[in-house]
C-alpha positions in Angstrom: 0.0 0.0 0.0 2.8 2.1 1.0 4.7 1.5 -2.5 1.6 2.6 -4.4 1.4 5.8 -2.7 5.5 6.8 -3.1 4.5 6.2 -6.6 1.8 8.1 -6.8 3.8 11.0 -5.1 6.6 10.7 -7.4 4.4 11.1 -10.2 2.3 13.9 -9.4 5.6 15.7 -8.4 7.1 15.0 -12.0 4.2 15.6 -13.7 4.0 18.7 -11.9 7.6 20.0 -12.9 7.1 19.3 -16.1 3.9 20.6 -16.7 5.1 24.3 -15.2 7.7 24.1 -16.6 6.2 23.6 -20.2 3.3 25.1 -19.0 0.9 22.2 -20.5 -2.4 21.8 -19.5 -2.5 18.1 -20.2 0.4 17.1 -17.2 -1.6 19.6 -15.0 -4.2 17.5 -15.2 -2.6 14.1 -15.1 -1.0 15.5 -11.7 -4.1 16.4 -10.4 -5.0 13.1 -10.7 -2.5 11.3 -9.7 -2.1 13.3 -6.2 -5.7 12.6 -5.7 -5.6 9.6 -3.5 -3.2 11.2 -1.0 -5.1 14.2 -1.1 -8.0 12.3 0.3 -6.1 10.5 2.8 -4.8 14.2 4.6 -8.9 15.5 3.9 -9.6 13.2 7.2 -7.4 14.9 9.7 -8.3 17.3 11.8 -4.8 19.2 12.2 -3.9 22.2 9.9 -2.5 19.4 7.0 -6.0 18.6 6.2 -5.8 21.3 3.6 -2.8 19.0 1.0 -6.3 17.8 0.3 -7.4 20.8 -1.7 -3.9 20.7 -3.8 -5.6 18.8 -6.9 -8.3 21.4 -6.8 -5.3 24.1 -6.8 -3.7 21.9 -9.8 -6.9 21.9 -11.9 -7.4 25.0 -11.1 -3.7 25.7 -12.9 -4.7 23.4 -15.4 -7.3 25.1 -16.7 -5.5 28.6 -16.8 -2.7 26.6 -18.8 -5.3 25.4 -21.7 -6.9 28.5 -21.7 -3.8 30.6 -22.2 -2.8 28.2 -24.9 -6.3 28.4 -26.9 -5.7 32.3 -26.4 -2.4 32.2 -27.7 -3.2 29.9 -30.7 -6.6 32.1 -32.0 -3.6 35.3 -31.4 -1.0 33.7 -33.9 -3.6 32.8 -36.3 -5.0 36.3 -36.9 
């Protein structure tokens, strides 16, 4: 159980890195997803960590500012 969630960690945190990095909407999201199941896990405690949980939220959030600036940025070039 524990091995699924180290790898789960490791790739939200590359697909994070990568996607700011390239700024692509498409790892965002994949992140997002990824970091789900721990996000749930800290939603459950009562302590000031229960908040990780709202970090996919924050990612899709991101996600959806990175496709968005793309579509914006493609309908720019084309005129």
């Amino acid at each position: 159980m524990l091995l699924l969630w180290y790898a789960s960690l490791l790739a939200s945190l590359i697909t994070i890195i990568y996607g700011i990095s390239h700024r692509s909407w498409l790892f965002m999201l994949i992140s997002a997803i990824t970091f789900s199941p721990i996000s749930y896990y800290f939603l459950g405690i009562n302590i000031a960590l229960k908040y990780v949980g709202l970090t996919p939220i924050i990612l899709l959030v991101l996600a959806v500012f990175f496709g968005v600036s793309e579509r914006r940025a493609k309908t720019i070039a084309l005129k």
